[in-house]
C-alpha positions as CSV (number, residue, x, y, z in Angstrom):
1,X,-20.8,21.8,27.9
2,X,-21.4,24.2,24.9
3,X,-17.5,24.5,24.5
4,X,-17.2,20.3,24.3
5,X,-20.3,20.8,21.5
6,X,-18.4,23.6,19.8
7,X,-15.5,20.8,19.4
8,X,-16.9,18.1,18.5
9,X,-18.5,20.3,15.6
10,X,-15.4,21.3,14.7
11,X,-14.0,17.7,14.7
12,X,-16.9,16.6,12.7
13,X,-16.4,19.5,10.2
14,X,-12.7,18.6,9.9
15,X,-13.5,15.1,9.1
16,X,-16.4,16.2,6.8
17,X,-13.6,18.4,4.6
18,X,-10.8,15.6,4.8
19,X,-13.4,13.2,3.4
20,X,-14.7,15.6,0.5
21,X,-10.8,16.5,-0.3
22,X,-9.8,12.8,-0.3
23,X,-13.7,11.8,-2.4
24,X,-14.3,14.4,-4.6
25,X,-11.7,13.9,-6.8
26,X,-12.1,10.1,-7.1
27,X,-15.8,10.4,-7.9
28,X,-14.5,13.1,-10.9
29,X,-12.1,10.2,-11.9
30,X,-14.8,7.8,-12.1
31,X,-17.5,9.8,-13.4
32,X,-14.9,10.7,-16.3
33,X,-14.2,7.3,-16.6
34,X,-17.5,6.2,-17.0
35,X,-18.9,8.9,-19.3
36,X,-19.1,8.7,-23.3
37,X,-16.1,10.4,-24.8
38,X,-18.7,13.2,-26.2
39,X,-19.6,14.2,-22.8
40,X,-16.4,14.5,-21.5
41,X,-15.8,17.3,-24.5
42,X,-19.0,19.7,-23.2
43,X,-18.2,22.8,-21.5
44,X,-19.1,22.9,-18.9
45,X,-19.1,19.0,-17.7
46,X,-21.9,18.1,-15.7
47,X,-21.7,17.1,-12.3
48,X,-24.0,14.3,-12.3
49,X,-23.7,11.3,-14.5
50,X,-26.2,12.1,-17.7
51,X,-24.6,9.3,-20.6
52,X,-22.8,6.4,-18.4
53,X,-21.0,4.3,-20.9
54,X,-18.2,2.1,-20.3
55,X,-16.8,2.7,-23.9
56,X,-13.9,4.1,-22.4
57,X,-13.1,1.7,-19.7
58,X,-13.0,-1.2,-22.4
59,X,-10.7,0.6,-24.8
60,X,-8.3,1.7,-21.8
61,X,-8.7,-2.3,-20.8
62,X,-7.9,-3.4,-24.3
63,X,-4.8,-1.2,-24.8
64,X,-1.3,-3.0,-25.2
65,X,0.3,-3.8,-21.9
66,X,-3.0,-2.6,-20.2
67,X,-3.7,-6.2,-19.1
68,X,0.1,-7.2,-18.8
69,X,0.7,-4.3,-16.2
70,X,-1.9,-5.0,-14.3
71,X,-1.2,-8.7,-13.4
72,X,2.3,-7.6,-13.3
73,X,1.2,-5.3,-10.7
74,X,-1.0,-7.6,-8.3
75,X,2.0,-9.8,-8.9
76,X,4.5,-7.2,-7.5
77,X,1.6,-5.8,-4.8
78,X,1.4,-9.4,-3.3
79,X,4.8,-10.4,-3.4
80,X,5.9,-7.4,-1.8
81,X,3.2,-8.0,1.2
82,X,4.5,-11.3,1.5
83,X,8.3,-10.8,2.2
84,X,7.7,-7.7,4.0
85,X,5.8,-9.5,6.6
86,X,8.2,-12.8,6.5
87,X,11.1,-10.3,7.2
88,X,9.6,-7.3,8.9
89,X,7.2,-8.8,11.7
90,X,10.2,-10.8,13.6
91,X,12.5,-8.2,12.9
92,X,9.6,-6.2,14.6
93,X,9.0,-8.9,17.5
94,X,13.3,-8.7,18.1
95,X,12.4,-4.9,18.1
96,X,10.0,-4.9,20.7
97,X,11.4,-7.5,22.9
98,X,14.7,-7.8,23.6
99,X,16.8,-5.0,24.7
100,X,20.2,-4.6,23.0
101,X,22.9,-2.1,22.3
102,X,21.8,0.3,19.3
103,X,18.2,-0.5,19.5
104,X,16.9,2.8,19.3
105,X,19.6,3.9,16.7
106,X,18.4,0.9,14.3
107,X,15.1,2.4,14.6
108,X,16.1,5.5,13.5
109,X,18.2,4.2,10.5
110,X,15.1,2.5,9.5
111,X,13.4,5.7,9.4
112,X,16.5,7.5,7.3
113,X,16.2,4.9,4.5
114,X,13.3,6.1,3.6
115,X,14.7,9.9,3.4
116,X,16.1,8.5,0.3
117,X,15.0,9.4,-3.2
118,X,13.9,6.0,-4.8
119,X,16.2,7.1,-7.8
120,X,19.2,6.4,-5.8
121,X,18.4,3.0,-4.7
122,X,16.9,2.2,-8.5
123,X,20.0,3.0,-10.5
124,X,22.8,1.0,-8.3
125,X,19.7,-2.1,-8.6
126,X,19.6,-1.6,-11.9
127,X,22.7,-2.4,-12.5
128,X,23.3,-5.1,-9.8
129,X,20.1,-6.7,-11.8
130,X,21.3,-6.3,-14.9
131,X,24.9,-8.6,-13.8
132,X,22.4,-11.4,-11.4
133,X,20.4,-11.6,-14.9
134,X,17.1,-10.4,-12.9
135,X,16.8,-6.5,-14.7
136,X,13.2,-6.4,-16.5
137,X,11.4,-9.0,-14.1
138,X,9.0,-8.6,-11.7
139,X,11.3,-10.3,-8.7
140,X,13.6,-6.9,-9.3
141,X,10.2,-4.6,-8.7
142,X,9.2,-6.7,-6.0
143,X,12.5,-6.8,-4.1
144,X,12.9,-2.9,-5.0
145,X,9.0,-2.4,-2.6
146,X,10.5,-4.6,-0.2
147,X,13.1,-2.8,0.7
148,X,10.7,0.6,0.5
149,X,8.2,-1.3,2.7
150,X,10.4,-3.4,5.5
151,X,11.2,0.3,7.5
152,X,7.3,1.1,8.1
153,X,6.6,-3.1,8.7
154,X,9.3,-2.9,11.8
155,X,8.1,-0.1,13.2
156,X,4.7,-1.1,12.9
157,X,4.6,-4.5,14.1
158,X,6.9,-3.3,16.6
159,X,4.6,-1.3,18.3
160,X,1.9,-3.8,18.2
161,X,4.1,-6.2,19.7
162,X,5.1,-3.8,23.0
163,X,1.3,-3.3,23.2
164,X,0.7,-7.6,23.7
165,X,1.3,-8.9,27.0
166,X,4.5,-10.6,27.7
167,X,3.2,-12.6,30.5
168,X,0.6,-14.0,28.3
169,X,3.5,-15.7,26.0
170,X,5.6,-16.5,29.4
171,X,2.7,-18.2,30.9
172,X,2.3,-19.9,27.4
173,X,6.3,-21.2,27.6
174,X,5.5,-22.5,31.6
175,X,2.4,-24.5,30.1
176,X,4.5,-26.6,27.7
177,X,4.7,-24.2,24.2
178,X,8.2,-23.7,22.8
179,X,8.9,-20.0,22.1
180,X,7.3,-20.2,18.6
181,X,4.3,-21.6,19.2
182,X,3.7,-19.5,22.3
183,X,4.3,-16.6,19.5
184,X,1.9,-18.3,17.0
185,X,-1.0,-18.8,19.4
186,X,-1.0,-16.4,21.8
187,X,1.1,-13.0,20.2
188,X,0.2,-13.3,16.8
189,X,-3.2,-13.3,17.1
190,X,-3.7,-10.0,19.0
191,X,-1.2,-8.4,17.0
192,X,-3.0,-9.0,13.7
193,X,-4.4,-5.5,13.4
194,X,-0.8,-4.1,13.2
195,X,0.4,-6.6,10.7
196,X,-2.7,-6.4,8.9
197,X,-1.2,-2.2,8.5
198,X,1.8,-3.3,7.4
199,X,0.1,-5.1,4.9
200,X,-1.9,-2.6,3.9
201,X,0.4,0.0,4.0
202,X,3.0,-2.6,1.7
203,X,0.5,-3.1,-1.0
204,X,-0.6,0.4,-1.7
205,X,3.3,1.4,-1.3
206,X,3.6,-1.3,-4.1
207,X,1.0,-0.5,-6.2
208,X,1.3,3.4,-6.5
209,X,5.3,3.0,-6.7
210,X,6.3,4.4,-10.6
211,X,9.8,5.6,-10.3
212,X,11.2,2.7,-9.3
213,X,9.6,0.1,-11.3
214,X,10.5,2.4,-15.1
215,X,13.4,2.3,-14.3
216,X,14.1,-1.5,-13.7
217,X,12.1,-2.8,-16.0
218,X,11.4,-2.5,-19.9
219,X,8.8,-4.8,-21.1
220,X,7.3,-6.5,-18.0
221,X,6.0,-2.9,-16.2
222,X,3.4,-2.7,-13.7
223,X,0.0,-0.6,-14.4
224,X,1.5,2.6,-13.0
225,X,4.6,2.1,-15.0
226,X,2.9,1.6,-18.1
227,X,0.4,4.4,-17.8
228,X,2.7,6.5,-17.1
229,X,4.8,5.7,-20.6
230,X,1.9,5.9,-22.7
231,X,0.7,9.3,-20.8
232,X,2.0,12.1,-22.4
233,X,0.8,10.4,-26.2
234,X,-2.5,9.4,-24.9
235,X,-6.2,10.9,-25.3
236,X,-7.9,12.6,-22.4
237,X,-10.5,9.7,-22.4
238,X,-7.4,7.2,-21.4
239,X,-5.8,9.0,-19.3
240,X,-9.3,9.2,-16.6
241,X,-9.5,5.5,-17.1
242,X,-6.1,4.5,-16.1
243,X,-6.3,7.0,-13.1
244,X,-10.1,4.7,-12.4
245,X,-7.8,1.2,-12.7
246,X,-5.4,2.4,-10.6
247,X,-7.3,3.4,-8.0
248,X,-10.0,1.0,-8.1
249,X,-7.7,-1.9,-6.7
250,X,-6.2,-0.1,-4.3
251,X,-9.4,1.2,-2.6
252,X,-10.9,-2.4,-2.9
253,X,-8.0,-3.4,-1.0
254,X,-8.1,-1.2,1.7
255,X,-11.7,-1.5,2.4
256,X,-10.7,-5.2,2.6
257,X,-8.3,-4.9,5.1
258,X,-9.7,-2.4,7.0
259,X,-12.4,-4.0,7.3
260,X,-10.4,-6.9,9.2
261,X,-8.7,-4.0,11.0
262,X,-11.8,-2.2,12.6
263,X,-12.6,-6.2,13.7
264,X,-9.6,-7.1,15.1
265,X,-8.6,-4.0,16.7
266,X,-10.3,-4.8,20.5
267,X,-8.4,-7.8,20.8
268,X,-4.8,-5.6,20.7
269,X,-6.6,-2.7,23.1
270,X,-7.0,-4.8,25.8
């Protein structure tokens, strides 16, 4: 009894520390972000917010390509979530249904294309881009975070999909359904949780994704790529507010989807 209270102390503590390393430095980000541009200049800076201003916020948000990048990311974020799940969740459903040679040999090739460095798919895209007349448009960024993305959607949804009930969609099929609506109204619904991780997982690949997205475009960047252009010229006040915008989405859409994902996850348990 005292050993089992001695672990779940020690659980508890873990999660404790993994939440304080994952929160402290966001609430820094946001304090800086939200502080006068004298107070981030004191030694030492205070702890607590003492002169919230959002003077910084509103120059960051009125900085060329500030606006641009960001619709140009939420563009690219969305997009990407989109195809991923229009190509990955019946690639996942083939996965996790039907038996055939290679299977478990594709799933490890999905796993090795992501052992690439995303400056070797960029520079071949580049230049593919550049000839199809897409180079420096969001479609190139959003098929570039696809192709990043469609490996973890499989495998994902795949495992959500050996986890439904096949009698459920067979039973379905003798009651009248064709395949696809059987799969409509009785898979797809208790495999939402998965596919709402893979959407998750998609959009915050998309969004934080830099490398990839300098290199394909020039004037039509997303928020990371243009933050990270204007970094090494830019005050110390900008540089906490662009960390603020780009986290600020992202957080907004995981608690979002999580939210959805906490809800929907009994459905896939039983």
């Amino acid at each position: 009894m005292r050993r089992r209270r001695w672990q779940r102390a020690a659980v508890q503590a873990a999660c404790v520390a993994i939440t304080l390393f994952m929160g402290v430095p966001l609430y820094l980000i946001a304090l800086a972000a939200l502080s006068s541009r004298a107070s981030l200049n004191r030694f030492p800076l205070p702890l607590l917010p003492t002169e919230p201003s959002t003077e910084t916020m509103s120059t960051f948000l009125r900085s060329t390509g500030v606006t641009g990048g960001f619709l140009n990311s939420l563009t690219v974020g969305l997009g990407t979530v989109v195809l991923a799940l229009l190509v990955g969740v019946p690639a996942g459903y083939a996965v996790a249904r039907y038996a055939f040679r290679g299977r478990d040999t594709y799933q490890l090739f999905l796993l090795l294309t992501r052992a690439l460095p995303i400056v070797v798919l960029s520079v071949p895209l580049a230049r593919i881009f550049l000839d199809a007349g897409l180079y420096d448009t969001t479609y190139a960024v959003m098929l570039l975070h696809t192709a990043l993305a469609l490996p973890t959607t499989v495998l994902i949804t795949a495992a959500i999909f050996v986890g439904v009930s096949h009698e459920q969609e067979e039973a379905a099929m003798i009651f009248g359904a064709s395949p696809v609506q059987a799969f409509l109204r009785v898979v797809a619904p208790q495999a939402l949780p998965g596919i709402a991780a893979a959407a998750m997982f998609a959009f915050m690949l998309s969004w934080n994704e830099v490398l990839g997205a300098t290199v394909l475009t020039l004037n039509q960047r997303t928020l990371p790529a243009q933050v990270l252009t204007t970094l090494a010229d830019s005050p110390l006040a900008y540089r906490f507010a662009g960390g603020l915008a780009l986290v600020l989405p992202a957080l907004v859409f995981i608690a979002v989807m999580r939210r959805y994902l906490l809800n929907m996850w009994g459905t896939t348990l039983r």
